[in-house]
Each structure stands twice: as structure tokens, then as C-alpha cells.
ROVONU-773856 format. One record per residue (C-alpha): chain; x, y, z. Coordinates in Angstrom, 1 decimal. Layout:
N
<'A',<X,Y,Z>>,
...
//
This chain:
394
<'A',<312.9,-84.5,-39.4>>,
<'A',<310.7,-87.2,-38.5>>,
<'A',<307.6,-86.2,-36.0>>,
<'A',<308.3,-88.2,-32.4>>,
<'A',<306.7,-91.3,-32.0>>,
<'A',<303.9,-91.6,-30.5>>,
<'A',<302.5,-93.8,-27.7>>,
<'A',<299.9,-97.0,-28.8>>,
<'A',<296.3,-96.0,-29.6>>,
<'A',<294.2,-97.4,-26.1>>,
<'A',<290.8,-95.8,-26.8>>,
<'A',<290.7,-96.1,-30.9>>,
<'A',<288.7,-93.7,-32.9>>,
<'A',<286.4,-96.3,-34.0>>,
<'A',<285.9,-100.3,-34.1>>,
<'A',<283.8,-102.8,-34.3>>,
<'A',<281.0,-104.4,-32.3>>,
<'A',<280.8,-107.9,-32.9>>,
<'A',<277.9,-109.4,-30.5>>,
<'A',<277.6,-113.7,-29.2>>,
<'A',<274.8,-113.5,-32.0>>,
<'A',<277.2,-112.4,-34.8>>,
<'A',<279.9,-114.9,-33.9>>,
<'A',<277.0,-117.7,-33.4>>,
<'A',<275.9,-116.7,-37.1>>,
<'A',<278.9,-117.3,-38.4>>,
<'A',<279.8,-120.4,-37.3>>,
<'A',<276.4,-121.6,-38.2>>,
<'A',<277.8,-121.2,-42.1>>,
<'A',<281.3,-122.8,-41.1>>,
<'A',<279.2,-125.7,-40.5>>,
<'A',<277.0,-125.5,-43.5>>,
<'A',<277.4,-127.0,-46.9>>,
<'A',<278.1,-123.8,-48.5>>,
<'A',<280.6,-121.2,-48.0>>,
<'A',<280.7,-119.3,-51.1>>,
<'A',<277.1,-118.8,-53.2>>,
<'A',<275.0,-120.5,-50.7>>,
<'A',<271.8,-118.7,-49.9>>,
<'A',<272.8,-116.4,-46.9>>,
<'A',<273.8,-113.5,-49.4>>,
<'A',<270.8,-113.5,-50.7>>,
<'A',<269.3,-113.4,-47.5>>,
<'A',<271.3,-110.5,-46.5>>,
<'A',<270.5,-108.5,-50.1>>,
<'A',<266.7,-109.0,-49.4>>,
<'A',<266.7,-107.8,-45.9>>,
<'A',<269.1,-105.0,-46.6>>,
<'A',<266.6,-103.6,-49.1>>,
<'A',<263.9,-104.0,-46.8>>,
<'A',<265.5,-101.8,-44.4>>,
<'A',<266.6,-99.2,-46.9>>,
<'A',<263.3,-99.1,-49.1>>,
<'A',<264.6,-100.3,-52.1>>,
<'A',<263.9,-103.5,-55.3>>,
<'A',<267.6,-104.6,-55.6>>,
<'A',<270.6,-105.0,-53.3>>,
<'A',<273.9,-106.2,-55.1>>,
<'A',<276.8,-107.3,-52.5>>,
<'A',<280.3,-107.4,-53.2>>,
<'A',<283.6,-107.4,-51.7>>,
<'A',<284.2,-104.2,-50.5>>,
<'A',<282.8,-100.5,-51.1>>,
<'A',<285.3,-99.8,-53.7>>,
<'A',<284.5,-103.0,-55.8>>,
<'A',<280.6,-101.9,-55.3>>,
<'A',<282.0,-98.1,-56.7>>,
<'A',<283.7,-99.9,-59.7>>,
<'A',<280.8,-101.8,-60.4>>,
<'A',<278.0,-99.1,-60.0>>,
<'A',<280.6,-97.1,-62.5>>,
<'A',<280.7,-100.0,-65.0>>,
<'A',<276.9,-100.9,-64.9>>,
<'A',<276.4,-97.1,-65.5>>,
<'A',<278.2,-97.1,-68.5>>,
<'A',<281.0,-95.2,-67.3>>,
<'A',<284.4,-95.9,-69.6>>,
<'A',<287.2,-93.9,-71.2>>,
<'A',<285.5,-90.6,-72.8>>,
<'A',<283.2,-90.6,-69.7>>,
<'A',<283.3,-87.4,-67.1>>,
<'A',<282.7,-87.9,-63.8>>,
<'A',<282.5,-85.6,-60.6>>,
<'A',<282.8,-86.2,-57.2>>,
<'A',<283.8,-84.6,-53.7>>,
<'A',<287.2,-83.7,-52.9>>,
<'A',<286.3,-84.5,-49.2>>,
<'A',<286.6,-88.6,-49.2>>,
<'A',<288.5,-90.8,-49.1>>,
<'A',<290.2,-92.1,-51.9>>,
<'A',<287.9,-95.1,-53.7>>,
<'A',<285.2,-92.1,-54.5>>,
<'A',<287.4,-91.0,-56.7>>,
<'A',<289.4,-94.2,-57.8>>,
<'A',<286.6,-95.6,-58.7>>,
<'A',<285.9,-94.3,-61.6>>,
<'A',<289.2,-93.6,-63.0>>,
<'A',<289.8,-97.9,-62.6>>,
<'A',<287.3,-97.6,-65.7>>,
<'A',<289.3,-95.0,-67.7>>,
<'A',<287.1,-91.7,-67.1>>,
<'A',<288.0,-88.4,-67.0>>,
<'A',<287.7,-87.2,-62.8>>,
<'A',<287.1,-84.3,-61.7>>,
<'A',<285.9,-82.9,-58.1>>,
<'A',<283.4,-80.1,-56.9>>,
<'A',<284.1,-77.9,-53.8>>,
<'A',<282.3,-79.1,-50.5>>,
<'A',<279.5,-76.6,-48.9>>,
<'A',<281.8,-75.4,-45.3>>,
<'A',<278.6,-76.0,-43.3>>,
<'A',<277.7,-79.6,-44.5>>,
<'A',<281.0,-80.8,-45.6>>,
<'A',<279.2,-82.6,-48.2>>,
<'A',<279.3,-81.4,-52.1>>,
<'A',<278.1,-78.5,-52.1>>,
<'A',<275.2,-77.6,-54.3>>,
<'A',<275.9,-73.7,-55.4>>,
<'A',<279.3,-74.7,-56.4>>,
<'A',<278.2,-77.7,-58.8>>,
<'A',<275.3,-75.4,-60.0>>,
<'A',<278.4,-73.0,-61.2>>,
<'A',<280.2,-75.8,-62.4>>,
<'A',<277.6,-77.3,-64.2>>,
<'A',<276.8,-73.9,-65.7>>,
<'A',<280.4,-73.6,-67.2>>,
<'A',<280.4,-76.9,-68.2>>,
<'A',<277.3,-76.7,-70.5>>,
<'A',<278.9,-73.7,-72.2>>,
<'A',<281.8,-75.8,-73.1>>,
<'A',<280.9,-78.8,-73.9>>,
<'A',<282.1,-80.6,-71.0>>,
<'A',<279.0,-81.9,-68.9>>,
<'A',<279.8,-85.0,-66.7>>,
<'A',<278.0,-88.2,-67.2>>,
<'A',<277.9,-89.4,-63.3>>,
<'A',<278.3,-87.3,-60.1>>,
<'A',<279.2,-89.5,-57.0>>,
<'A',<278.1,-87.4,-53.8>>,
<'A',<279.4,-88.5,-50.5>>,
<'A',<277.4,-88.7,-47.4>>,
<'A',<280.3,-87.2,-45.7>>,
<'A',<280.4,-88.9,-41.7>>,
<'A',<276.8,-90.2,-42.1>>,
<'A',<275.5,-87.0,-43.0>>,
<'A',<273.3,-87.1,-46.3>>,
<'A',<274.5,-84.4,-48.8>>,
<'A',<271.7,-82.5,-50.6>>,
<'A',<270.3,-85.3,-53.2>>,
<'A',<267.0,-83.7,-54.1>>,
<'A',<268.5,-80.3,-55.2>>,
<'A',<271.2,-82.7,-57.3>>,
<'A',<268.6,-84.6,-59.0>>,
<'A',<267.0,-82.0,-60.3>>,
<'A',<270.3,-80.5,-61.9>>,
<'A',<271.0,-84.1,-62.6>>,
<'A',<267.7,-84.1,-64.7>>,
<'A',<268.0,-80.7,-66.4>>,
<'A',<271.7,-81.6,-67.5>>,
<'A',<271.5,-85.1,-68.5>>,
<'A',<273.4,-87.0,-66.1>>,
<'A',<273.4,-90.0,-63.1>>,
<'A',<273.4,-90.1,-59.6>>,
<'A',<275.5,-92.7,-57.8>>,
<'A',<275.7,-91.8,-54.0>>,
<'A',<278.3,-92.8,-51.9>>,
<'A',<276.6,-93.7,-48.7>>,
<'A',<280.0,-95.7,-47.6>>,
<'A',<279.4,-93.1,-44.1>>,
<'A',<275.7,-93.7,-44.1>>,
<'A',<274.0,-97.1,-43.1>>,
<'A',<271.0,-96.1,-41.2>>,
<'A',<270.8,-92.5,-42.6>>,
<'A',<267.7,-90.7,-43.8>>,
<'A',<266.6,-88.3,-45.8>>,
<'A',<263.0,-86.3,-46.3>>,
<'A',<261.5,-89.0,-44.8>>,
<'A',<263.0,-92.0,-46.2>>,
<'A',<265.6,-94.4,-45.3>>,
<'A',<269.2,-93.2,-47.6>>,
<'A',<269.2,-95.2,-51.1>>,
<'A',<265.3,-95.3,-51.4>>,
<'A',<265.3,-92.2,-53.3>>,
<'A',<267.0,-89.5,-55.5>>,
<'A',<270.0,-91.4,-56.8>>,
<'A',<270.1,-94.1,-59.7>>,
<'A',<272.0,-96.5,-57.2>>,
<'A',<273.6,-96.2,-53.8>>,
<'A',<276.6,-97.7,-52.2>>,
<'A',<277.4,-98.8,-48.2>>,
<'A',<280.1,-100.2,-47.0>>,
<'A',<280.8,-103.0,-44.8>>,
<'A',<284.4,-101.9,-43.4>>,
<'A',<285.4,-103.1,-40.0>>,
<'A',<284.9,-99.4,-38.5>>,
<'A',<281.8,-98.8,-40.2>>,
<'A',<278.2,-98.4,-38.6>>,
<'A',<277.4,-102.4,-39.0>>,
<'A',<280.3,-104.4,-40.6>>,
<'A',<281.3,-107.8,-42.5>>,
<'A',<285.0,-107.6,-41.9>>,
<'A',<284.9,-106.2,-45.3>>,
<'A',<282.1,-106.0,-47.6>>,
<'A',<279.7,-103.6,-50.0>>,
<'A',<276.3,-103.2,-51.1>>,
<'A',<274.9,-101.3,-54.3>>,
<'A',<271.4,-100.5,-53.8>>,
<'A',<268.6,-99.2,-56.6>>,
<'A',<265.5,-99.5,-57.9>>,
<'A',<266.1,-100.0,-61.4>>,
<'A',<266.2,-103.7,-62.3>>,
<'A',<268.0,-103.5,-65.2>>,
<'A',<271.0,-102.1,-63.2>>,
<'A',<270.7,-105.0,-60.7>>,
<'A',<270.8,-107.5,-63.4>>,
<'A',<274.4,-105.9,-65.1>>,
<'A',<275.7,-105.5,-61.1>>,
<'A',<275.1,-109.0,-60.4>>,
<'A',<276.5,-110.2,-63.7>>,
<'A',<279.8,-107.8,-63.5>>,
<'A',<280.4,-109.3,-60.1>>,
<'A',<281.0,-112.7,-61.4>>,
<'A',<282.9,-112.7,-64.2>>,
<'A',<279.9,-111.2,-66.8>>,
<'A',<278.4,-115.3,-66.8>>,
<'A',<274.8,-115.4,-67.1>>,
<'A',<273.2,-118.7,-66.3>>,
<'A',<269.6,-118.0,-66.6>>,
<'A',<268.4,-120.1,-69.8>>,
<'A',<266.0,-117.0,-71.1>>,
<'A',<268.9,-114.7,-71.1>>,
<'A',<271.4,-116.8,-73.2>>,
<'A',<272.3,-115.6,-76.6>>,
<'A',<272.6,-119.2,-77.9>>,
<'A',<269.8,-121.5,-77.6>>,
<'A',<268.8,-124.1,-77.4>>,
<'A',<271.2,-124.6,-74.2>>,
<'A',<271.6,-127.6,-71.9>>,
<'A',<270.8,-127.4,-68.2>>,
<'A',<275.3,-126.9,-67.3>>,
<'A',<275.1,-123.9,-70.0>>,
<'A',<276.8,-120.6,-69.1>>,
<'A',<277.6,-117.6,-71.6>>,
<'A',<280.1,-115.1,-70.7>>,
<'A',<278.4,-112.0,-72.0>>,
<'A',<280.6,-108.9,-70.4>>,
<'A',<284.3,-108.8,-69.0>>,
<'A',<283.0,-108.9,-65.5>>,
<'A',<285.3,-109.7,-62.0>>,
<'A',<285.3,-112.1,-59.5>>,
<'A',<283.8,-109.6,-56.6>>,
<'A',<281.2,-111.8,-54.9>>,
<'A',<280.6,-111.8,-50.9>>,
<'A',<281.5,-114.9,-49.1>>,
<'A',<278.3,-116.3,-46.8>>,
<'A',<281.1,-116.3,-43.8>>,
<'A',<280.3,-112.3,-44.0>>,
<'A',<277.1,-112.2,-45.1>>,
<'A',<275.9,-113.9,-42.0>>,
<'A',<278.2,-111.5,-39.9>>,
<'A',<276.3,-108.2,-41.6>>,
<'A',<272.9,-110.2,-41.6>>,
<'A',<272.9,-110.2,-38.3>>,
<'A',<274.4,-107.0,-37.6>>,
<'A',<271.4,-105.7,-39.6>>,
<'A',<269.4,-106.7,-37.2>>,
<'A',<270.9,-104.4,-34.5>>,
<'A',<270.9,-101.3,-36.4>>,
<'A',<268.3,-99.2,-34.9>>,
<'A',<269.9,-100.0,-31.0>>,
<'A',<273.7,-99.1,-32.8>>,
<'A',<272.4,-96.1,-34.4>>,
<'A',<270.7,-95.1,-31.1>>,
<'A',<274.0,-95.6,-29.2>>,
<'A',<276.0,-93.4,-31.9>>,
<'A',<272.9,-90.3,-32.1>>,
<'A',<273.3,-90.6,-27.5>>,
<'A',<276.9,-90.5,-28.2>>,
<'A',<276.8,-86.9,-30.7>>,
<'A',<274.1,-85.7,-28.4>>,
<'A',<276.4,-86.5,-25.6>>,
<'A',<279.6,-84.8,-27.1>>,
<'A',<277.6,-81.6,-28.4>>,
<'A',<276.5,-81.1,-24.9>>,
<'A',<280.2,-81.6,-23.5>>,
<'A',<281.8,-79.7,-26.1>>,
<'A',<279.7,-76.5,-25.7>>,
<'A',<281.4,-73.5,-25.4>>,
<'A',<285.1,-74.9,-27.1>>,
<'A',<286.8,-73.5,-30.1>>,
<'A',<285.7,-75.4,-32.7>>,
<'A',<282.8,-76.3,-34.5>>,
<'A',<280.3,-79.4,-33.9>>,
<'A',<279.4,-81.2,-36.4>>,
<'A',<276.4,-80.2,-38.5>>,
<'A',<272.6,-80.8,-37.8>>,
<'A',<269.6,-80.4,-40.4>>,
<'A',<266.0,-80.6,-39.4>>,
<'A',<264.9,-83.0,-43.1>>,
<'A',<267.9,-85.6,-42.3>>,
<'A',<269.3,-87.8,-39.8>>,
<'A',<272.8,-88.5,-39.6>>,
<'A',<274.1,-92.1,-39.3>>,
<'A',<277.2,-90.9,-36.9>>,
<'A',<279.7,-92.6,-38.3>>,
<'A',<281.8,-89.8,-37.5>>,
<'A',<281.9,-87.0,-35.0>>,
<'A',<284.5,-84.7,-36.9>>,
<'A',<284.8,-81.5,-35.9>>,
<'A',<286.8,-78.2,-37.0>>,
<'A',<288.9,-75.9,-34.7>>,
<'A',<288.5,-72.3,-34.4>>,
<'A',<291.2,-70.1,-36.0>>,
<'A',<292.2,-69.0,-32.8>>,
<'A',<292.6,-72.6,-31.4>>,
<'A',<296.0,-74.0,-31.1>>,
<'A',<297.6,-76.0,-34.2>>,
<'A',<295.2,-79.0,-35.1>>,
<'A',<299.1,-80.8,-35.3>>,
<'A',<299.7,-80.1,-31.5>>,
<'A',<295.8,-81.0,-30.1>>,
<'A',<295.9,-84.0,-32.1>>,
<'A',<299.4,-85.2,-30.8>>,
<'A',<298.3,-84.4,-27.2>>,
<'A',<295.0,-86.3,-27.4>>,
<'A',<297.8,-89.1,-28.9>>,
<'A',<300.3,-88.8,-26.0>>,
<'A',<296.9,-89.7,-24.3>>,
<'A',<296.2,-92.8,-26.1>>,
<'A',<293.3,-91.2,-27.9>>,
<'A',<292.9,-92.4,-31.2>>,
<'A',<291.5,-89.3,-32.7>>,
<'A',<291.6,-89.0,-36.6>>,
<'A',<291.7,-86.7,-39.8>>,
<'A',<289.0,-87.0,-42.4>>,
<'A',<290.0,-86.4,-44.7>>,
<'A',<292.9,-85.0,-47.2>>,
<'A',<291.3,-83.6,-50.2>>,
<'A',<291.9,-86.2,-52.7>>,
<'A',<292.8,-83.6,-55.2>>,
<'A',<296.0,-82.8,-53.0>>,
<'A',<297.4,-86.6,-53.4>>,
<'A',<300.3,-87.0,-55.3>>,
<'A',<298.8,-89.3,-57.9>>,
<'A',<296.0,-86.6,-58.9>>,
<'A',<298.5,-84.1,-58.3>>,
<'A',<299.9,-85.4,-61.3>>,
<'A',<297.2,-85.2,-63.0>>,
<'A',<296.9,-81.8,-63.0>>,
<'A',<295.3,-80.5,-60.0>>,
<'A',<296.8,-78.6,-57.3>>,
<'A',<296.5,-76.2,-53.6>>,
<'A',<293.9,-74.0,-53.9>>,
<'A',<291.5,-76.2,-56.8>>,
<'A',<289.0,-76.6,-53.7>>,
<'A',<289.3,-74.4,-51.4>>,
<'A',<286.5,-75.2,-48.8>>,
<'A',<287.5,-79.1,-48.9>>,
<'A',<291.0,-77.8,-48.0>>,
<'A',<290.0,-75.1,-45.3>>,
<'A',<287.6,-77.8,-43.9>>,
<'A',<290.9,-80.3,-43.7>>,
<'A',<292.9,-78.1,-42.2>>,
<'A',<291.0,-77.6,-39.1>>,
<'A',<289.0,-81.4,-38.9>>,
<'A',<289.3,-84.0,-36.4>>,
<'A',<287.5,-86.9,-35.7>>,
<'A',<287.2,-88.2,-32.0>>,
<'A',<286.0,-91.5,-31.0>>,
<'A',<282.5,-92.5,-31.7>>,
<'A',<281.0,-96.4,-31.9>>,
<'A',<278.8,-98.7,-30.3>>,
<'A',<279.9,-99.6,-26.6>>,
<'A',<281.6,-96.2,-26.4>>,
<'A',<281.0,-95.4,-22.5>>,
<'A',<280.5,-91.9,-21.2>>,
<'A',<283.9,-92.5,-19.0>>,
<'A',<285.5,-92.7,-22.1>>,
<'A',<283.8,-90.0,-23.7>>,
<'A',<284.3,-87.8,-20.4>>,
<'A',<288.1,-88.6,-21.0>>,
<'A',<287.9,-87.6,-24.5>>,
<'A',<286.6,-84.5,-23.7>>,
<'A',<288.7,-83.4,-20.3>>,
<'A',<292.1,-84.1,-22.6>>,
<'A',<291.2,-82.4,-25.9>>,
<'A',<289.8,-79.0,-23.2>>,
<'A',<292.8,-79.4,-21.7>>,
<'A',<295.0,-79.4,-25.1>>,
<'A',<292.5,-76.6,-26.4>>,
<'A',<293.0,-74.3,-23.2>>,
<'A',<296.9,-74.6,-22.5>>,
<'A',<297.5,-73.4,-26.3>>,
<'A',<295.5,-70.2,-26.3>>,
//
């Protein structure tokens, strides 16, 4: 039977902040000669690598598309392993099979929620005994938190394979001292999603240092056509010369939302500050509850784009907490379902009980509502109902 309906969403568990600036910015394109592959995405690219310490930023549609990509440019194809976290949502994952590689997932760390480290240290161990070493591990910065890159890299280095991070969670982030992408992994990706810590409707970037990487990113997101005259295979060419050189795709930005995340660039640091007032806010209020705030580490700031937490044991069912913060109007949500339990990878051969801290961790999470403008009557109200719905069950 059919769970009861329940009533519409009035305080969501996320959404956007779009500012006078950010609509004025916008329109400013609207009335520009150039819509598509006019010089604000370039603009954007150069000042989102400022902000993140890297040479190259490579927009695209979407996250996904900038996961695909990052895959491609990496050499990832059929014969190719690749790892990632159970705990993500889907794309991490999808990704790489889109190119035709072999997926597989290591268990989370229960503390972090990210990939855990001992477990891919054990995995990798096995791995090299058979034969079976991945050629690309895609961490996730699980809710904003940066997972442990330095530790990676160095098994990454001893076993022969590539870093690309999934920093979808993780705009703003940092890690030992520097801004997430600058170091540790041979590209990063963030995503523009509306519910994301700054936002183009839609939108991703791929960020690295490597140059040659840039150069195949920016050429798989147009249709693998190089137009540069000193990179042509057949010369001499004419100025109106193109060469397709790789079966690339059409995922380029539009300058409509490059100008929307350009200028929501810009407000970063004052939208970070309100989500870290916000966690600091809802650790204080939550204190003493049955469940477990979201992780803290003294090398890494979290960019807050979730505050998921996990019940106690001995709360009431996470079903029955989360329909009573919903009765409320509370938009609270899960995050996620281990991607090794959907039915497609099912099929695939995994099953209940592959991952069993990624599973533990979704059987108790729930994310309440965190973004910019968020007030503390809201959060207060938050709070009060989800006591409430912890206290009346035990």
C-alpha cells in the first residue's frame, strides 16, 4: 500500500539565492550580441580558477556532463576500472559507465561519510594481487565536506592510477590550507545545480592544473573541433578551417548562465558565511538529541551544502521523523541511497550488504534545511518539530 500523501513542502530543504545583481547580469547578456560563445564564459572560467587556485577551468552543461568529460579526457573507455563512493548520488557513478568502464564502489569511513581510506587501502591491496587495479577513483566531497585527498594521492601514486574529485557538494571548500581543486587530484568537478552553494540554473566546471587536460576538455565539449591553426593536422589551412579531431559533444555553457554564476562568484565568501552561521547555529540547537551532527575536522572546512545528520539507534524510525517534519511543511531530505542498491547496478551484480557503512549511514541520514537567507525562525522551527518528533517516539 501506498504511504499517505503528504502536505506541500513550505520551508524546502534547500534553494536558490538569486540577488537584483544576478538578475541585472543576466539581462545585461540578453541584450548583448552574443548568447552562446561570447566572452562571459570565459570570464567566468578565469575568475572561477582564481578563486579555487587553479591554471584551467572548463564549463559545461551540468556536473554530470563535466564527470563524462573529465572521464573521457582521462582516458577512461571500455577495459577501464573505475572506483567511486557508494554514498552519491547517481552521476558519480554514471559517469563513467556512459564511457563503457567497468564501476565499482568503495565503502564510506562512518565518521566522514566520505570514501573511506582504510577500506580502499584493503581494496587496493586485493586488487594488486589480482590483477585488477582501477585506472580512476572519483572521491566525493560528501555535503561539502572534503574527503581525505592527500592520503589518496599517495595510494594513487604507489598504484598507478588518477584522481578526479567530485567536488559537486563543495564550492567554497578547503583543504590543508588551500581552496578544494588546487591540489591532490588530476582534475576537479563543481556543480552549478539550482540547490547548490552558488548556481547557474544548471551548469559544471572541471578544474586542473594540467594543461593538456584543459585542452582535450575544451575540445570534447564541442564536438572534438579544433580551430586553432597550430593545432590542425592539415596545413596549410585557411582562416574558416576547422578539423574534427575526437568524437566530442555539444556540452558548452550558455553566457545567459555564466553571467548568473559569475556574479554569484562574487558572493561566495558572504553565502558560505551564512551556511558555516547556519551549521554553527543547528550544532548548538541540536545538542543533546539522538542523532549525530555532522562531522568537523580541524585541516578542512566544509562548504555546508548539506547539514545531514544520522539518528541514534534508539531514536524513532527515520520513516516516521521524516514524515512528521513533512506533515510540517519541512522539506527535510535523504542523501543519499547507496548507488549500489539501485536496481540498474543491482543488475549488475551488486547487492545489500556490498557496503555496509554507506548503507548503515543511509539508514539513519537526514538532511534538514540549510541555504542562504535561511532565518533563525525558520531554523528554530526546524528544530522545535524534529525535538518534538524525536521525543514523542522514545
Amino acid at each position: 500500500m501506498a504511504a499517505p500523501a503528504l502536505p506541500p513542502v513550505t520551508l524546502p530543504y534547500s534553494r536558490q539565492q538569486v540577488s537584483e545583481d544576478d538578475i541585472a547580469a543576466v539581462v545585461a547578456v540578453l541584450r548583448s550580441d552574443f548568447l552562446t560563445q561570447g566572452a562571459v564564459v570565459p570570464a567566468f572560467e578565469a575568475a572561477f580558477a582564481q578563486a579555487h587556485g587553479v591554471a584551467h577551468a572548463v564549463a559545461v552543461t551540468n556536473a554530470t556532463a563535466a564527470l563524462h568529460l573529465a572521464c573521457l579526457a582521462l582516458g577512461i573507455g571500455p577495459g577501464r576500472r573505475v572506483w567511486t563512493s557508494p554514498n552519491s548520488f547517481l552521476a558519480s557513478a554514471n559517469a563513467a559507465a556512459y564511457c563503457g568502464a567497468t564501476v565499482d564502489f568503495v565503502d564510506i569511513d562512518p565518521h566522514t561519510r566520505n570514501l573511506g581510506v582504510p577500506a580502499l587501502a584493503d581494496k587496493l591491496a586485493r586488487a594488486a594481487r589480482e590483477g585488477t587495479l582501477p585506472d580512476l577513483l572519483i572521491p566525493v566531497h560528501f555535503a561539502g565536506l572534503p574527503a581525505d585527498l592527500r592520503e589518496m594521492r599517495a595510494l594513487a601514486d604507489r598504484h598507478g592510477f588518477r584522481i578526479l574529485a567530485d567536488a559537486s557538494h563543495a564550492t567554497g571548500a578547503d583543504y590543508l590550507g588551500a581552496p578544494v581543486g588546487a591540489e591532490w587530484a588530476d582534475a576537479t568537478v563543481f556543480s552549478f545545480h539550482a540547490v547548490k552553494v552558488i548556481t547557474c540554473g544548471e551548469g559544471g566546471m572541471v578544474v586542473t592544473q594540467d594543461p593538456e587536460l584543459a585542452r582535450q576538455l575544451r575540445l570534447l565539449r564541442s564536438h572534438g573541433v579544433e580551430r586553432e591553426p597550430q593545432r590542425l593536422q592539415q596545413l596549410p589551412a585557411e582562416p574558416w578551417v576547422y578539423e574534427q579531431q575526437a568524437l566530442g559533444h555539444n556540452l558548452r555553457l550558455t553566457e545567459m548562465q555564466a553571467a548568473l554564476g559569475l556574479s554569484q562568484l562574487q558572493r561566495l565568501p558572504a553565502m558560505h558565511a551564512d551556511r558555516c552561521a547556519q551549521a554553527d547555529r543547528y550544532d548548538a540547537r541540536l545538542d543533546g538529541l539522538p542523532l549525530r551532527r555532522p562531522p568537523r575536522l580541524a585541516d578542512r572546512g566544509c562548504a555546508w551544502h548539506l547539514y545531514a545528520v544520522a539518528l541514534d539507534a534508539d531514536a524513532p524510525p527515520r520513516a516516521e521523523v521524516y514524515r512528521a517534519l513533512r506533515r510540517a511543511g519541512i522539506g527535510v531530505n535523504v542523501h543519499y541511497i547507496p548507488i549500489h542498491l539501485q536496481p540498474w547496478w543491482r543488475a549488475r551484480g551488486f547487492a545489500p550488504g556490498d557496503f555496509p557503512a554507506a548503507e548503515a549511514w543511509y539508514a539513519q541520514a537526514l538532511s534538514l534545511p540549510l541555504f542562504p537567507g535561511l532565518t533563525a525562525a525558520q531554523q528554530d522551527r526546524v528544530v522545535d518539530v524534529l525535538r518534538t518528533a524525536l521525543e514523542s517516539g522514545r
